[in-house]
KOLPANU-738311 format. One record per residue: chain; x, y, z of N, C-alpha, C, O in turn; residue in three letters. Coordinates in pm, whole numbers, m for minus. Atoms other than C-alpha are relative to their C-alpha. Example, Ala and Ser with C-alpha at 12.3 -4.5 7.8 and 13.67 -1.06 7.14 Angstrom:
NODE unit   n.xx   n.yy   n.zz  ca.xx  ca.yy  ca.zz   c.xx   c.yy   c.zz   o.xx   o.yy   o.zz code
NODE    A     89   m119      0   1230   m450    780     90    120      0    194    118     66  ALA
NODE    A    m82   m119     m6   1367   m106    714    m77    109     73    m26    220     90  SER
//
This chain:
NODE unit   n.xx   n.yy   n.zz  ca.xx  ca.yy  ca.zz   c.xx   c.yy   c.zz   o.xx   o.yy   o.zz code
NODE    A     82   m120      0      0      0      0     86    127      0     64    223    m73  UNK
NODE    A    m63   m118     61    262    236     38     78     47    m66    110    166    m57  UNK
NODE    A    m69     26    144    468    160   m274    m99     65    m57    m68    158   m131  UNK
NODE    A    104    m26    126    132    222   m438     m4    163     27     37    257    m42  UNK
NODE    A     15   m147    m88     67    530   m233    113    101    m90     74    211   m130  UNK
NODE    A   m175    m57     10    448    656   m352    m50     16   m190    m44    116   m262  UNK
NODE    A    m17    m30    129    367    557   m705    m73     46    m73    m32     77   m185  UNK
NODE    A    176    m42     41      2    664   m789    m53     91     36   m127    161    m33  UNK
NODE    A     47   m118    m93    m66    891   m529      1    148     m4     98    211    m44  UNK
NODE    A    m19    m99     51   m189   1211   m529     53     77    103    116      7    182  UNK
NODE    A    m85    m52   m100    m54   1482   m291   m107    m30    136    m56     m5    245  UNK
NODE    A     67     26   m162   m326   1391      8     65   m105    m13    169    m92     52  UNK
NODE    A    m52    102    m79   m216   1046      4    141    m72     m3    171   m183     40  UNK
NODE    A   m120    m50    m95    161   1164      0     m8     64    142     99     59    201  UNK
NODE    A      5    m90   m111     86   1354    295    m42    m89    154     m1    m79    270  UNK
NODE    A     37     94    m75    m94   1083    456    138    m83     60    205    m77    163  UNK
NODE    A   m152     45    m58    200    851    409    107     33     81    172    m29    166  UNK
NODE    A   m128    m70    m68    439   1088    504    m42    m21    173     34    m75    255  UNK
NODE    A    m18     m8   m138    267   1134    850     m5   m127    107     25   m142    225  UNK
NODE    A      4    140    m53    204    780    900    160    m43     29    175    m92    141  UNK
NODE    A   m160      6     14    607    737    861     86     22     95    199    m20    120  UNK
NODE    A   m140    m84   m104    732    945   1129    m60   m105     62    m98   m168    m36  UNK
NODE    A     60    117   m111    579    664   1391     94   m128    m67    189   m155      6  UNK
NODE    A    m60     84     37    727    387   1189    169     60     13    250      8     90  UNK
NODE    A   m164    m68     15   1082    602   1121     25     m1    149     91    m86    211  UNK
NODE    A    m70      5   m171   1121    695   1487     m2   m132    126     77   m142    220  UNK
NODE    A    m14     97    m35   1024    378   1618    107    m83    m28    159   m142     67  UNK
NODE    A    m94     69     65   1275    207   1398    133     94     76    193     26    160  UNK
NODE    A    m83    m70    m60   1534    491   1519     27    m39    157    144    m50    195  UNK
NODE    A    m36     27   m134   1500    407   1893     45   m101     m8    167   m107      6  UNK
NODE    A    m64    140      4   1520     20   1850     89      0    m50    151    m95     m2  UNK
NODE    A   m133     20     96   1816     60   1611    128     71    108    246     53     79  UNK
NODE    A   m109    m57    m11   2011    276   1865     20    105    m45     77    186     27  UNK
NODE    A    m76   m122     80   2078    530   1642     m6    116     30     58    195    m40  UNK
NODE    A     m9   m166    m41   2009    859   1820    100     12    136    104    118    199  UNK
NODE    A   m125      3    m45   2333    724   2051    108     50    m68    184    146    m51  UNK
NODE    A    m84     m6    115   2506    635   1735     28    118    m90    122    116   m170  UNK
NODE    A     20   m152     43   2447    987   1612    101    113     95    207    172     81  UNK
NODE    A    m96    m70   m118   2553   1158   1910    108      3     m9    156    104    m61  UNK
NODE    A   m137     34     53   2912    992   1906    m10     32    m84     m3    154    m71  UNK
NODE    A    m61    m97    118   2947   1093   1584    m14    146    m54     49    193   m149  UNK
NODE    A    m14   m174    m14   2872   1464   1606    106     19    129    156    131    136  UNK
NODE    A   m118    m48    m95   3129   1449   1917    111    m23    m47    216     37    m25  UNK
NODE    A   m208     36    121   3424   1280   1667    m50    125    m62     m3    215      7  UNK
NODE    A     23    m90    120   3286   1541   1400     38    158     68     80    251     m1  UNK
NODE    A    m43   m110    m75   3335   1822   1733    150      2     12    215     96    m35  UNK
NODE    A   m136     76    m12   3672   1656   1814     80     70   m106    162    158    m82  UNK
NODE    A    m75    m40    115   3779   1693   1406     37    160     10    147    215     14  UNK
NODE    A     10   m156     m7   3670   2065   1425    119     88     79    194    172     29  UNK
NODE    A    m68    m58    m55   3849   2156   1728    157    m16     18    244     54     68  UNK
NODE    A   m197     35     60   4200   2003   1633    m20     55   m141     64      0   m212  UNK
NODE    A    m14    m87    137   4127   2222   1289     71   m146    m89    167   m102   m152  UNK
NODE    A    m48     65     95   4235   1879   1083    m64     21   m117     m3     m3   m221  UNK
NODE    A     14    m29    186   4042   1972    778     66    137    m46     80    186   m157  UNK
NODE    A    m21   m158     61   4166   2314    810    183    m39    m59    222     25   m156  UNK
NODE    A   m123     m6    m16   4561   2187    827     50   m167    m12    124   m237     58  UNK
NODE    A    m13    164     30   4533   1827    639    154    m47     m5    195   m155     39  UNK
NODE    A   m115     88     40   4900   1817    516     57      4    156    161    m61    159  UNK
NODE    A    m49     51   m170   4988   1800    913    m58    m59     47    m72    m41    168  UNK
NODE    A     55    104    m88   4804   1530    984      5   m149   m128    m76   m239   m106  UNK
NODE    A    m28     75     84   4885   1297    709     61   m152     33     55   m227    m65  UNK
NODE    A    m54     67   m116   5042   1036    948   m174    m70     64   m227   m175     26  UNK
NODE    A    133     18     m9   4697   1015   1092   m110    m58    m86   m181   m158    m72  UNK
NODE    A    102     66    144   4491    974    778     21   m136    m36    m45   m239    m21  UNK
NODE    A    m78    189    m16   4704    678    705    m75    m88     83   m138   m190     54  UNK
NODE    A      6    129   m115   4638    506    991   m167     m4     16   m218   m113     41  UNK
NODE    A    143     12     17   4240    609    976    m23   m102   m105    m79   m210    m92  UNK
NODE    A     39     63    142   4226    492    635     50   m170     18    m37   m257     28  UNK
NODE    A      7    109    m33   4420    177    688    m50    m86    106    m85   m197     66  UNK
NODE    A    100     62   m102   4257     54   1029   m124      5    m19   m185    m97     11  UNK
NODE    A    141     12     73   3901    179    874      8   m165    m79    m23   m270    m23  UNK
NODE    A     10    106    112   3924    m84    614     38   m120     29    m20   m220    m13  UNK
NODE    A    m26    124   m105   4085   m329    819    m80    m80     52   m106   m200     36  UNK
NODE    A    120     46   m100   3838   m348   1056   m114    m30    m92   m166   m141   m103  UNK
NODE    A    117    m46     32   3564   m200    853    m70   m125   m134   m181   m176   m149  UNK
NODE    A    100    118     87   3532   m453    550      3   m141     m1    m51   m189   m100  UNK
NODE    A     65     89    m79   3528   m786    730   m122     m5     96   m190   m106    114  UNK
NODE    A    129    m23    m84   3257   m644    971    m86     34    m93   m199     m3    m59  UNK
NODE    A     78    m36    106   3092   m521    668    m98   m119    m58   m220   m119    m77  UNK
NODE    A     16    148     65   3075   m884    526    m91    m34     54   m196    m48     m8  UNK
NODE    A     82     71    m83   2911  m1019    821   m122     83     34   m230     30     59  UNK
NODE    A    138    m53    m34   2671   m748    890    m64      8   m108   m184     19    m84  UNK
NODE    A     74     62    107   2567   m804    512    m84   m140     37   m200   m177     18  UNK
NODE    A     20    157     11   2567  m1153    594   m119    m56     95   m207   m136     62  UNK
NODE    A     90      6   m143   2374  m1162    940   m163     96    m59   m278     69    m22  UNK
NODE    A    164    m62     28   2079   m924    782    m55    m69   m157   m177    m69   m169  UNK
NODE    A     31     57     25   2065  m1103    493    m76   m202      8   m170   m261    m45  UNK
NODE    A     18    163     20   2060  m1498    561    m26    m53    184    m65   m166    213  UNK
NODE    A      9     20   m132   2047  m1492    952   m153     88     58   m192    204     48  UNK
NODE    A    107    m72    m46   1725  m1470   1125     17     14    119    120    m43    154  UNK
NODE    A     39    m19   m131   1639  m1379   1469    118     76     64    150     38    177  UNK
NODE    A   m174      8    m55   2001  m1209   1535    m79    127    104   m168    210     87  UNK
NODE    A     35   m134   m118   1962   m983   1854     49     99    m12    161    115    m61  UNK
NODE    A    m20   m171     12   1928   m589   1889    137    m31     24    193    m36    m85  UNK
NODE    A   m150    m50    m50   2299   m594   2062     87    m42   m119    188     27   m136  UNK
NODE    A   m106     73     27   2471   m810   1832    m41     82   m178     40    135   m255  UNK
NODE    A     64   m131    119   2258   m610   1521    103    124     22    205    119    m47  UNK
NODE    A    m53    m73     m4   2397   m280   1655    167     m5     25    248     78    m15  UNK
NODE    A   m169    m17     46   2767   m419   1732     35     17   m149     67    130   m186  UNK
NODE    A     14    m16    139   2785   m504   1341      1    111    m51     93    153   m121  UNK
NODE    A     m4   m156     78   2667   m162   1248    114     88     25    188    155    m47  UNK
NODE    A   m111   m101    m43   2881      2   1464    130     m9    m54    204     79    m97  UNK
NODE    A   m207    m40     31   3244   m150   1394    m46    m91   m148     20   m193   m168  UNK
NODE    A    m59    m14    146   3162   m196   1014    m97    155    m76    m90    152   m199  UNK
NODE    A     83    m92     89   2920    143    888    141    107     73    197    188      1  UNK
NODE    A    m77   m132    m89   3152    376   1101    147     m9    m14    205     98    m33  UNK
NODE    A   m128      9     81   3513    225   1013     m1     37   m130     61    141   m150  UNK
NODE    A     47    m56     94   3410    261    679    m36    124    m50    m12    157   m167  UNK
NODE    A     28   m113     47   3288    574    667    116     88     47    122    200     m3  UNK
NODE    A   m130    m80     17   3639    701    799     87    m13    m79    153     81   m124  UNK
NODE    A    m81     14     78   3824    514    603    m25     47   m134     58     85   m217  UNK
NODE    A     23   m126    174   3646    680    285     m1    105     23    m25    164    m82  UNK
NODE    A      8   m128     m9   3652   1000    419    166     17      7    210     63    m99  UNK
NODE    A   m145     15    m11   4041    981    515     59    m47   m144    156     17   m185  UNK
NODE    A    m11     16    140   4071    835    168    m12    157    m97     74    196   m176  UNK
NODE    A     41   m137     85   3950   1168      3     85     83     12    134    149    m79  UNK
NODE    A   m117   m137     m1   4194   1397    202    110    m67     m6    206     m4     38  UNK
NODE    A   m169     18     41   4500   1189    112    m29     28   m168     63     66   m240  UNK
NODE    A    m53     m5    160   4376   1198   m273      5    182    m16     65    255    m96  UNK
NODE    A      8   m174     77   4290   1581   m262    203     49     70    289    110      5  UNK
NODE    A   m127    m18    m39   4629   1608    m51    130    m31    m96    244     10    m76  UNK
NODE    A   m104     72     73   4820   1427   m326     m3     65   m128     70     32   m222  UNK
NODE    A    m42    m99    146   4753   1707   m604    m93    m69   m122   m192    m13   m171  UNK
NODE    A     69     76    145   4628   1466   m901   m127     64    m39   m161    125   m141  UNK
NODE    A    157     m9     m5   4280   1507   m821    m33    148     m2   m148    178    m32  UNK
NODE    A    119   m150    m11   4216   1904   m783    m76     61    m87   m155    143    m41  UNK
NODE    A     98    m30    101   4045   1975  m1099   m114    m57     21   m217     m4    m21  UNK
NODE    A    118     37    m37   3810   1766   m973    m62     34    125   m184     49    126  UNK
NODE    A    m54    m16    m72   3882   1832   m649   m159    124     31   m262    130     98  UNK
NODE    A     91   m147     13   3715   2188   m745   m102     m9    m43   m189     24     37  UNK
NODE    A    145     83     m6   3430   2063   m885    m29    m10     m6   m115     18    m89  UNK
NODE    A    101     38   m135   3313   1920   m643    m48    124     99   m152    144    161  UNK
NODE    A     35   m163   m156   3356   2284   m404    m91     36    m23   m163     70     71  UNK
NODE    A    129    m74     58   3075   2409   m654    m97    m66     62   m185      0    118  UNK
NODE    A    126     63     m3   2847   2136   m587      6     30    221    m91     80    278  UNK
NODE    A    m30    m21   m151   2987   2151   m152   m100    111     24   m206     99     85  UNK
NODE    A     44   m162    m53   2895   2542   m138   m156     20    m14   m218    114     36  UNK
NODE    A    138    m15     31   2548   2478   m254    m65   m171     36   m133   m246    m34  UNK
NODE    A     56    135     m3   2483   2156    m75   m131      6     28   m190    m83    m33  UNK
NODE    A    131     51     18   2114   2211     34    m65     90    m93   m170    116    m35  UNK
NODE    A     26    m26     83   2021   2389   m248     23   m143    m91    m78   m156   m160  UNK
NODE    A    m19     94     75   2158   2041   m439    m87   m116     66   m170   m173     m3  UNK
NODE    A     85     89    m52   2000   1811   m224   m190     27     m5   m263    m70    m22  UNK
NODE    A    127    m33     m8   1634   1991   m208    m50     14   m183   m165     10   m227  UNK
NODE    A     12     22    175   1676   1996   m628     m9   m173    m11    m93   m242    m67  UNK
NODE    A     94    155     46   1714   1623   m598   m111    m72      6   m160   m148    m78  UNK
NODE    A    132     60    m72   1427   1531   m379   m101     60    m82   m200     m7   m111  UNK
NODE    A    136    m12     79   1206   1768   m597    m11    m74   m136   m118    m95   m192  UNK
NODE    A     44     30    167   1275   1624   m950     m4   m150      9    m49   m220    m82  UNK
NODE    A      4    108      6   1318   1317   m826   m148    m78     23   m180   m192    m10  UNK
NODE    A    129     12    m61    960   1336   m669    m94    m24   m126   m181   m111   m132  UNK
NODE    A     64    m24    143    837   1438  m1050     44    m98    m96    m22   m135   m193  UNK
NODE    A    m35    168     79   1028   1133  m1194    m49   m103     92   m103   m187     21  UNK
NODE    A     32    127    m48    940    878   m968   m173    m15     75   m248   m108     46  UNK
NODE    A    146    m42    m54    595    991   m767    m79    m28   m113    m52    m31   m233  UNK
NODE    A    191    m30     76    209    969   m884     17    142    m42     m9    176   m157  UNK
NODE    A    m28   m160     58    298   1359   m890     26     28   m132    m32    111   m203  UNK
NODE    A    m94    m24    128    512   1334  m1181    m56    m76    m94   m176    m79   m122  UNK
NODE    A    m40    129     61    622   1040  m1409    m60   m127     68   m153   m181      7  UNK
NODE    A     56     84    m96    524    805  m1195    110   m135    m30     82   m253    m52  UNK
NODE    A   m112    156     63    849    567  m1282     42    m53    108    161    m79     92  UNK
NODE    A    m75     51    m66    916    420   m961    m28   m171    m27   m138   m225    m39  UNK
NODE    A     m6    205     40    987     m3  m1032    m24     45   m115   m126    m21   m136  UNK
NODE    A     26     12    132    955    104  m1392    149     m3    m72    146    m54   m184  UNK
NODE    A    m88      4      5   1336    148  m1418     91   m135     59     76   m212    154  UNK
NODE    A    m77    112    m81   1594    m85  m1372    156     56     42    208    152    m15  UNK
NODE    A    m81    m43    m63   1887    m53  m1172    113     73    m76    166    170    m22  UNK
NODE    A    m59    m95     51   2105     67  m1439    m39    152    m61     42    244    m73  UNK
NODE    A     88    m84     36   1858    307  m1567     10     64    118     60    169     78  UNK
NODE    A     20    m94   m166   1837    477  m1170    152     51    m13    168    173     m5  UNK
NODE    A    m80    m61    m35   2200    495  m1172     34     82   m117     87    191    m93  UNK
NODE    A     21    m91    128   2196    642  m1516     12    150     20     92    237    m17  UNK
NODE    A    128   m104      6   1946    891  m1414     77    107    178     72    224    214  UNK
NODE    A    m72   m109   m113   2162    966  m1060    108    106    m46    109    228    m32  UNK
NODE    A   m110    m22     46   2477   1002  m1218      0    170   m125     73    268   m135  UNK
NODE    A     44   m107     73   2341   1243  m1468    m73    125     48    m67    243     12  UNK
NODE    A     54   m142    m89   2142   1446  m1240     98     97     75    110    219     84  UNK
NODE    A   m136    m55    m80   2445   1477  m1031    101    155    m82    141    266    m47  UNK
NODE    A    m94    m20    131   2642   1555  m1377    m64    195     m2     m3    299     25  UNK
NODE    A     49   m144     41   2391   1869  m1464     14     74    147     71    181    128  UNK
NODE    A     m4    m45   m140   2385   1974  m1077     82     97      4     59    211     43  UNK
NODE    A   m146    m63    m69   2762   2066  m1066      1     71   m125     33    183    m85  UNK
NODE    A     m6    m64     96   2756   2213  m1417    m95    141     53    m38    250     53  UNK
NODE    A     69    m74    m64   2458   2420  m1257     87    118    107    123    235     95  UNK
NODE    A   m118    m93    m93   2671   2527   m950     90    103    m17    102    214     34  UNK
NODE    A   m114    m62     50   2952   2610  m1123    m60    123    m79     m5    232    m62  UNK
NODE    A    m16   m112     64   2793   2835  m1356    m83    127    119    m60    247    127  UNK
NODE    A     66   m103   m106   2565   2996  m1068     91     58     89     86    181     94  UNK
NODE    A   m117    m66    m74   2868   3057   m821     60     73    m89    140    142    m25  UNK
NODE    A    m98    m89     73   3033   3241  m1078    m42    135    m43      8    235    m94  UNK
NODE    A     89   m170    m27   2781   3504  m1049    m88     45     97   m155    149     92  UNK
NODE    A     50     m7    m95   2648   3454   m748     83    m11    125    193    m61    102  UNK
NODE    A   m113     m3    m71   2819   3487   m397    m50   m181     93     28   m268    133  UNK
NODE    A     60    113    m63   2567   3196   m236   m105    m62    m88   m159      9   m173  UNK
NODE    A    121    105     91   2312   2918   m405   m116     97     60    m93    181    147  UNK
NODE    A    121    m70    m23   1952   3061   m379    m61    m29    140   m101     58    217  UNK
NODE    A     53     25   m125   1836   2848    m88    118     m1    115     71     m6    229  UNK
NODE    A   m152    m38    m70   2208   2888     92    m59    165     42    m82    195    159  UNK
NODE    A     m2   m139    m37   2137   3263     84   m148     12     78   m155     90    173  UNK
NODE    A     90    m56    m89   1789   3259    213      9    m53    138    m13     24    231  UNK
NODE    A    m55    112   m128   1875   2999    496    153    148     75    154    158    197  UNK
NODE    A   m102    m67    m42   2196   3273    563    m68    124     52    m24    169    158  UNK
NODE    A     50    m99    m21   1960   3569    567   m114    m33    148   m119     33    252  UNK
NODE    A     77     82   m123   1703   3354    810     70    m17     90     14     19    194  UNK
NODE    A    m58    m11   m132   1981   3291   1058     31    161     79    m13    202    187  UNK
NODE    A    m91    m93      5   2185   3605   1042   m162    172     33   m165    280     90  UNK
NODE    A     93   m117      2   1866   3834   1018     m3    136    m78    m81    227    m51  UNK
NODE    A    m33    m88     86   1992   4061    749    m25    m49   m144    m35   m158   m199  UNK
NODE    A      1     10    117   1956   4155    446    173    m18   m115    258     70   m128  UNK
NODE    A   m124     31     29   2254   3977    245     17     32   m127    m70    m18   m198  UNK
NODE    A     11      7    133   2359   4086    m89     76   m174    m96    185   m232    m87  UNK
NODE    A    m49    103     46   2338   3777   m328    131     m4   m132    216    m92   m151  UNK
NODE    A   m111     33    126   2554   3878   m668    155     57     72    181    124    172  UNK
NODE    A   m116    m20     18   2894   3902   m699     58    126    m12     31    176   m121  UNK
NODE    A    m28   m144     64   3063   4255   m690    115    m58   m103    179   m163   m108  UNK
NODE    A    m96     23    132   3269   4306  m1012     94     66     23     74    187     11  UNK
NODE    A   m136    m89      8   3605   4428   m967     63     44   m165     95    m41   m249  UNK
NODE    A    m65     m2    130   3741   4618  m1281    143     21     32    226     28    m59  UNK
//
């Protein structure tokens, strides 16, 4: 029913769904742990901040290393098994569920992040490097563009293509959205100082009126 809901549906019984969801979502959130698992990781993410390591990567390079190789170490044997245990294993208990997550989603996700600042650290990559900054500087402006067109391709709203695609076709269709996104960015930062929803979100905190274009220096 709520596949159908998702794929047929008009905006009441999106709306419906949606509110039916938060009860299911947050339920699922407590039993899973995850508003612990959250926590800890906004206190590493405080941690990063206040040792300035993204600000002053090539002095910590020593470090990265050892993230990156102990991530992956750890991270994709535990990976295996917590594939393995939610696929083919039934009945496995909350504790032994959330060990799994913990020491393979979270090694992992350092060791690819530590991965990134040794390649941007290593020069090769900065053309790409850069971008990417376009698409960074305007991240919820990029994210609130995906969720809407994606809503109009896949929703009753739209297109209504959700299960009508097949998996190469989705990544097709990511990859390409992505593709026009940063082309987007790039040409909007280059005459703009902030993305559209960046600047109103800046003006909403800040309480001022912010100018959005670019001054022109001659």
């Amino acid at each position: 029913m709520a596949f159908l809901a998702l794929k047929n549906g008009n905006v009441s019984d999106l709306l419906v769904y949606n509110y039916t969801e938060i009860y299911y979502r947050w339920g699922y959130l407590l039993k899973s742990n995850r508003l612990p698992k959250v926590l800890g990781l906004f206190l590493i993410g405080l941690l990063i901040g206040r040792r300035k390591i993204l600000v002053n990567l090539s002095e910590h390079v020593p470090e990265l290393r050892k993230v990156r190789n102990w991530g992956f170490l750890v991270g994709i044997p535990t990976s295996l098994m917590y594939a393995y245990t939610e696929l083919f294993v039934e009945g496995t208990s909350l504790a032994a569920h959330s060990a799994w997550y913990v020491f393979s989603v979270f090694p992992m996700a350092f060791a690819y992040g530590a991965s990134i600042c040794l390649l941007y650290l290593n020069g090769s990559f900065s053309k790409l490097f850069k971008n990417f900054s376009y698409v960074g500087k305007m991240a919820l402006t990029v994210y609130l563009m995906q969720s809407f067109i994606s809503i109009l391709v896949f929703h009753g709203l739209g297109l209504g293509l959700a299960a009508e695609m097949g998996f190469a076709a989705i990544y097709t269709f990511g990859f390409a959205l992505f593709f026009l996104q940063l082309l987007f960015c790039r040409w909007w930062l280059n005459r703009y100082a902030f993305g559209p929803c960046e600047w109103i979100w800046r003006q909403l905190t800040y309480g001022n009126r912010i100018p959005l274009k670019l001054k022109v220096i001659n």
